[in-house]
N, CA, C and O atoms as CSV, one atom per row, in Angstrom:
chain,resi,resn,atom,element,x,y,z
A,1,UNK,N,N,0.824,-1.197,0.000
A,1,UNK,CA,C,0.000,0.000,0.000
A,1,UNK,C,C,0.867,1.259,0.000
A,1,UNK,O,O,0.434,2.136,-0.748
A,2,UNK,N,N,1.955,1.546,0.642
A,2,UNK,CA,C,2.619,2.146,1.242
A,2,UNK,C,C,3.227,2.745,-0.493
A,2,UNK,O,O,3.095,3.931,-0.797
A,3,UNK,N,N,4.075,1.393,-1.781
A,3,UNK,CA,C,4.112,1.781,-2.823
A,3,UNK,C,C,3.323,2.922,-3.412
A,3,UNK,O,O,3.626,3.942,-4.030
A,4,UNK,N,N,2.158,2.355,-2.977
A,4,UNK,CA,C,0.555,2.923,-4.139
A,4,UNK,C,C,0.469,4.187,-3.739
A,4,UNK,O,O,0.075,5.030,-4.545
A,5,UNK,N,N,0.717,4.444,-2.811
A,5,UNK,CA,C,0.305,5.993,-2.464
A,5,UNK,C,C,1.832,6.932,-2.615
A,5,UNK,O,O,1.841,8.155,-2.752
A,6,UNK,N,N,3.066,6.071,-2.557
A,6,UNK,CA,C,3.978,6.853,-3.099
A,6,UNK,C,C,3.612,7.047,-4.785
A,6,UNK,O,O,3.906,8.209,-5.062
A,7,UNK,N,N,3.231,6.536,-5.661
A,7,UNK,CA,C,2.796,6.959,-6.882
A,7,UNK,C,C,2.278,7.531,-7.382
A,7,UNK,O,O,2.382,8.118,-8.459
A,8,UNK,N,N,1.270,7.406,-6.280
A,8,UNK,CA,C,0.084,8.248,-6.602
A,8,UNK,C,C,0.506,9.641,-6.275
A,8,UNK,O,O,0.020,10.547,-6.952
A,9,UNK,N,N,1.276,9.903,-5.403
A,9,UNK,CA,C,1.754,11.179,-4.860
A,9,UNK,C,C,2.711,11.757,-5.675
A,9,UNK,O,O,3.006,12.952,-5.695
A,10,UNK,N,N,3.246,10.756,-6.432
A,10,UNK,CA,C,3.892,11.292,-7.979
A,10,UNK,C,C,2.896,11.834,-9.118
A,10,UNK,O,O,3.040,12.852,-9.795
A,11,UNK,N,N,1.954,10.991,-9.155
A,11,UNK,CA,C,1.271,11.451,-10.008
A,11,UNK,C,C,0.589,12.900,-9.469
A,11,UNK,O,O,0.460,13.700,-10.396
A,12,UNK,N,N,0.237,13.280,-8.475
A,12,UNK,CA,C,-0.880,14.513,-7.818
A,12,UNK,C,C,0.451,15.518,-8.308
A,12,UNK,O,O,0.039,16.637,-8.611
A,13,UNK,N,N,1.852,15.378,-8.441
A,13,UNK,CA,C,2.868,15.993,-8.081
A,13,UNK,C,C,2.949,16.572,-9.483
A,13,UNK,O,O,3.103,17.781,-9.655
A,14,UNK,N,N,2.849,15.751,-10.435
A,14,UNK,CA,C,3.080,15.963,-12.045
A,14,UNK,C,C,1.997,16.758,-12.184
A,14,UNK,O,O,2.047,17.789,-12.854
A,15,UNK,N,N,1.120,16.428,-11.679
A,15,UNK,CA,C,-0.748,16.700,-12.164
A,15,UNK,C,C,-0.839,18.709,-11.623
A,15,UNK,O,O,-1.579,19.636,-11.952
A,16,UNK,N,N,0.033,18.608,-10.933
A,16,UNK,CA,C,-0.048,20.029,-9.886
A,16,UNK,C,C,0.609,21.091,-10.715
A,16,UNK,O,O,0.176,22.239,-10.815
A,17,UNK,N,N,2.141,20.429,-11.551
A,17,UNK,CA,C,2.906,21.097,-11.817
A,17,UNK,C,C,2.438,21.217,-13.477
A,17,UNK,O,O,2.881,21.892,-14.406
A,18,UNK,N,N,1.566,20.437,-13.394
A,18,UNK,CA,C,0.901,20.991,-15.012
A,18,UNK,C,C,-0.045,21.992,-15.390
A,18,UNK,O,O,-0.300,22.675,-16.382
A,19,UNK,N,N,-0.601,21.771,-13.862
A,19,UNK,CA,C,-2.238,22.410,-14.082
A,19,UNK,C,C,-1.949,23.571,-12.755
A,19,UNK,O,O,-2.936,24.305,-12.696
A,20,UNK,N,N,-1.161,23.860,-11.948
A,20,UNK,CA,C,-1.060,25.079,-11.180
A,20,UNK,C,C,-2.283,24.327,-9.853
A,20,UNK,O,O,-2.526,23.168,-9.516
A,21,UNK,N,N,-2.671,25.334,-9.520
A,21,UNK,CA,C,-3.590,25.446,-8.749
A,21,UNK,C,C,-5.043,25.018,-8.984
A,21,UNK,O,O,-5.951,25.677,-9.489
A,22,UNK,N,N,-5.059,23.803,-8.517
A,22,UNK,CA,C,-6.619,22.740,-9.028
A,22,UNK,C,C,-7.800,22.533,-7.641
A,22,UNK,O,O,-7.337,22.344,-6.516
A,23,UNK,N,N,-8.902,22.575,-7.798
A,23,UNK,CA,C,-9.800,22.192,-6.952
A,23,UNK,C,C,-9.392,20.447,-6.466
A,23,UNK,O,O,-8.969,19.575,-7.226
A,24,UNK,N,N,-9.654,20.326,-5.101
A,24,UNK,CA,C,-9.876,18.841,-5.015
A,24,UNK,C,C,-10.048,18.099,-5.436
A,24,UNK,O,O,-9.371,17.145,-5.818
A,25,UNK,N,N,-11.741,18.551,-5.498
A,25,UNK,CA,C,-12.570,17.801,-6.813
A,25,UNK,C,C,-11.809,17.643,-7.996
A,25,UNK,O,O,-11.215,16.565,-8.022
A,26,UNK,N,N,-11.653,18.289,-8.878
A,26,UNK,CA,C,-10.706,18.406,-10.067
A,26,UNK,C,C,-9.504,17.472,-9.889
A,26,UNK,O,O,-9.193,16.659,-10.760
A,27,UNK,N,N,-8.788,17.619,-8.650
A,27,UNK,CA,C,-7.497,16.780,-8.697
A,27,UNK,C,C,-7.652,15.104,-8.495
A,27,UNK,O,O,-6.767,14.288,-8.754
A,28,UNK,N,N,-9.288,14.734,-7.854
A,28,UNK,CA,C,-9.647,13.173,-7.673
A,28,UNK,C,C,-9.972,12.714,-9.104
A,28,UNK,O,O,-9.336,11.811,-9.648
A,29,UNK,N,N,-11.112,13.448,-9.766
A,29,UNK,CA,C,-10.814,13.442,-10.913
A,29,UNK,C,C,-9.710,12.918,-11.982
A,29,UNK,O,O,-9.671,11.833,-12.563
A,30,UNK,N,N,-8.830,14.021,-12.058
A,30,UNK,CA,C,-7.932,14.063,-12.721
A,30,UNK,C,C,-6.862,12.990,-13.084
A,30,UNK,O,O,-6.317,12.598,-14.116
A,31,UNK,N,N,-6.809,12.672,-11.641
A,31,UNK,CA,C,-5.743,11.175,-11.296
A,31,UNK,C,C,-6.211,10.163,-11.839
A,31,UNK,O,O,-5.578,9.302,-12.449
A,32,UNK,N,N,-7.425,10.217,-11.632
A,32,UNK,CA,C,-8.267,9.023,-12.056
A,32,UNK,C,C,-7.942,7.790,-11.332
A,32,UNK,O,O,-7.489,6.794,-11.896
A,33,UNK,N,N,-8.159,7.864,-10.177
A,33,UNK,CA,C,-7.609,6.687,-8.557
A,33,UNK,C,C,-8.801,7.524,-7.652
A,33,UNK,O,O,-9.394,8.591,-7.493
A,34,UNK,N,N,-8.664,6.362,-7.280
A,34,UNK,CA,C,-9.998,5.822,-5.748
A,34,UNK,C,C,-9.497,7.475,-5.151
A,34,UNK,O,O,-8.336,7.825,-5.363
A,35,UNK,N,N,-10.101,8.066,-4.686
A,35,UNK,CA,C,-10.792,8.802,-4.066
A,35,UNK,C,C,-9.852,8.797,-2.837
A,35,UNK,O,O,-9.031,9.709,-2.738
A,36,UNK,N,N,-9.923,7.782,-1.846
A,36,UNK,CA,C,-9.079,7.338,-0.687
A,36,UNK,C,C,-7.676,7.303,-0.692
A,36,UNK,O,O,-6.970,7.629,0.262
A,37,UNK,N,N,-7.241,6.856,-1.907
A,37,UNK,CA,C,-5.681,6.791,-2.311
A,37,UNK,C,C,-5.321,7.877,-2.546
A,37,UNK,O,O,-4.256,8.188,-2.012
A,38,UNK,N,N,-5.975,8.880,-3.381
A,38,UNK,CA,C,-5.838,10.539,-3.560
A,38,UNK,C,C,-5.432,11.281,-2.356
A,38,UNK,O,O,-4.471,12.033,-2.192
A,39,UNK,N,N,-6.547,10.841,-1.390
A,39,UNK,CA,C,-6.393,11.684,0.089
A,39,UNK,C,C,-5.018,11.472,0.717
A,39,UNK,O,O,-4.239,12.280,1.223
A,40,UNK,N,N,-4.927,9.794,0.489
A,40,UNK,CA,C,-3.683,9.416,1.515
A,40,UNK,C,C,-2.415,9.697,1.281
A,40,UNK,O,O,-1.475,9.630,2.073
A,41,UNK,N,N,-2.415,10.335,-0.960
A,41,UNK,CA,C,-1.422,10.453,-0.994
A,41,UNK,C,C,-0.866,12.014,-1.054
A,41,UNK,O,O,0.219,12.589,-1.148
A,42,UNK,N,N,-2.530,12.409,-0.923
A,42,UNK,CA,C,-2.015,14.232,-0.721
A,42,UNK,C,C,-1.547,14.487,0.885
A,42,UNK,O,O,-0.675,15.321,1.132
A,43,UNK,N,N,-2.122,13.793,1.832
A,43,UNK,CA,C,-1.930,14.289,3.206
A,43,UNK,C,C,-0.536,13.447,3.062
A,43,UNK,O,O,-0.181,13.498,4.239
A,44,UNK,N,N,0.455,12.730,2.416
A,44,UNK,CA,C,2.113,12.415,2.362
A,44,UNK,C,C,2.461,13.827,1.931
A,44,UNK,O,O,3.162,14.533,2.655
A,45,UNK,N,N,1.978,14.265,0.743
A,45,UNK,CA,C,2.721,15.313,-0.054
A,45,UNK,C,C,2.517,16.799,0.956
A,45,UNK,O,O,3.273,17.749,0.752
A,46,UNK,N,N,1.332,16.884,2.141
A,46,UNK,CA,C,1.400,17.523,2.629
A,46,UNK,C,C,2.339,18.199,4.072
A,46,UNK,O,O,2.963,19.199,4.427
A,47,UNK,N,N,1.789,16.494,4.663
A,47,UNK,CA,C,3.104,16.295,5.741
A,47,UNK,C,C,4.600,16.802,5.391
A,47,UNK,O,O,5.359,17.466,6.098
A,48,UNK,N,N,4.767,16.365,4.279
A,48,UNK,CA,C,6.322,16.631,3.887
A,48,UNK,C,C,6.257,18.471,3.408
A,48,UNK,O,O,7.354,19.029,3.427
A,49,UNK,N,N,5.411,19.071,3.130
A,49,UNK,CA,C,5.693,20.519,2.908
A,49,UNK,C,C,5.562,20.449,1.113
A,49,UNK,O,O,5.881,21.504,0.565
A,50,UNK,N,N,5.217,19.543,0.378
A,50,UNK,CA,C,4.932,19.903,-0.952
A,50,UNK,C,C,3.828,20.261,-1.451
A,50,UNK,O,O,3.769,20.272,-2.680
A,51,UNK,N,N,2.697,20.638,-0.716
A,51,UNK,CA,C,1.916,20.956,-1.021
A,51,UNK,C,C,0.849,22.308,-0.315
A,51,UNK,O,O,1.278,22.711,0.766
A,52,UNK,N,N,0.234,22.641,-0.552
A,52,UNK,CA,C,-0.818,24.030,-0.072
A,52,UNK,C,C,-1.885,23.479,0.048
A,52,UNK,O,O,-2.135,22.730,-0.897
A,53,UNK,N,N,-2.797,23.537,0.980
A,53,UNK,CA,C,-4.225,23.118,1.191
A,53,UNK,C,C,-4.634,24.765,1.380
A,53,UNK,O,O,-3.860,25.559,1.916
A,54,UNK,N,N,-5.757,25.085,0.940
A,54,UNK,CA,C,-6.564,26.141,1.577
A,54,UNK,C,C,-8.516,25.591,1.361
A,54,UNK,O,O,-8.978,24.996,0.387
A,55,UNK,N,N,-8.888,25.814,1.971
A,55,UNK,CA,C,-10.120,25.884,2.033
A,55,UNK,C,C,-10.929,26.763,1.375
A,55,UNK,O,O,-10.974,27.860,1.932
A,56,UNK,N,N,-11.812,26.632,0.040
A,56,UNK,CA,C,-12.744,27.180,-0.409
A,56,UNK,C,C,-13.689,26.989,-0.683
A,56,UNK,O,O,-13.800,26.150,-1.577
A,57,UNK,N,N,-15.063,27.649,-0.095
A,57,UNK,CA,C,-16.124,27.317,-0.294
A,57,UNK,C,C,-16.386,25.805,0.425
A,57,UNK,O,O,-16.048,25.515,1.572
A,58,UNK,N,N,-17.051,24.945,-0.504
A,58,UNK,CA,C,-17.467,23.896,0.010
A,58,UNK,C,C,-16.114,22.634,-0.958
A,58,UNK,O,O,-16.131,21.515,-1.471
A,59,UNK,N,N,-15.209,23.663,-0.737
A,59,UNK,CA,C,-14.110,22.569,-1.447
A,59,UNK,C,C,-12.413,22.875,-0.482
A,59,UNK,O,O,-12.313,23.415,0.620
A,60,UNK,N,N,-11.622,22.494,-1.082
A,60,UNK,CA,C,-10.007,23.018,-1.093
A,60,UNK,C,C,-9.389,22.955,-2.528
A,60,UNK,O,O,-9.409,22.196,-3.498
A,61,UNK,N,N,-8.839,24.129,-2.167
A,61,UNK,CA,C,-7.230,24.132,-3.151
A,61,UNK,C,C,-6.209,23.440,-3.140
A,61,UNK,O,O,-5.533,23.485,-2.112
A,62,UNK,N,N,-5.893,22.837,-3.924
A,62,UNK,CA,C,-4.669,22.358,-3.992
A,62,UNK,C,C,-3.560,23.242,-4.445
A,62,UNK,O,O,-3.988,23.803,-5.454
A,63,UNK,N,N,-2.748,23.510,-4.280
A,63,UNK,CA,C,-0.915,23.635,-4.999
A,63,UNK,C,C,-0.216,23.267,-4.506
A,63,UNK,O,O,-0.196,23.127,-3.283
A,64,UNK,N,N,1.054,22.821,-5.670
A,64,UNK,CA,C,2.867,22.631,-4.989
A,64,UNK,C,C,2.690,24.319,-4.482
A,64,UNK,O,O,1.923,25.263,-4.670
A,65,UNK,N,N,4.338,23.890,-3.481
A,65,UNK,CA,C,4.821,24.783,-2.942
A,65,UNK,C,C,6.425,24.782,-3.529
A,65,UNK,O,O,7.297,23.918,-3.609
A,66,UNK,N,N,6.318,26.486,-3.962
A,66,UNK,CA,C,7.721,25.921,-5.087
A,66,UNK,C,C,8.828,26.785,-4.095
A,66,UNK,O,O,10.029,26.784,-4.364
């Protein structure tokens, strides 16, 4: 498991640096992976400082932090 969500956290990573600043929604989407694996592998990319959460509306932002 531990693999899967390092990948996936590659992929949110590529996906970020293509598209800038994406809705949540947009980024579960986008990956096209379970929903759950998305979360587990943004709260890695977050823990570690690569990423921006903000809260909007009835969603969040995503971005890298460059």
């Amino acid at each position: 498991m531990i693999t899967e969500i390092g990948i996936v956290a590659g992929d949110i990573w590529h996906y970020l640096d293509q598209h800038g600043q994406v809705a949540l929604s947009g980024l579960v989407s986008g990956i096209d992976k379970p929903r759950d694996l998305v979360l587990m592998s943004l709260g890695w990319l977050a823990r570690e400082g690569h990423v921006i959460l903000q809260q909007a509306e009835s969603d969040y932002k995503v971005t890298l932090r460059k």
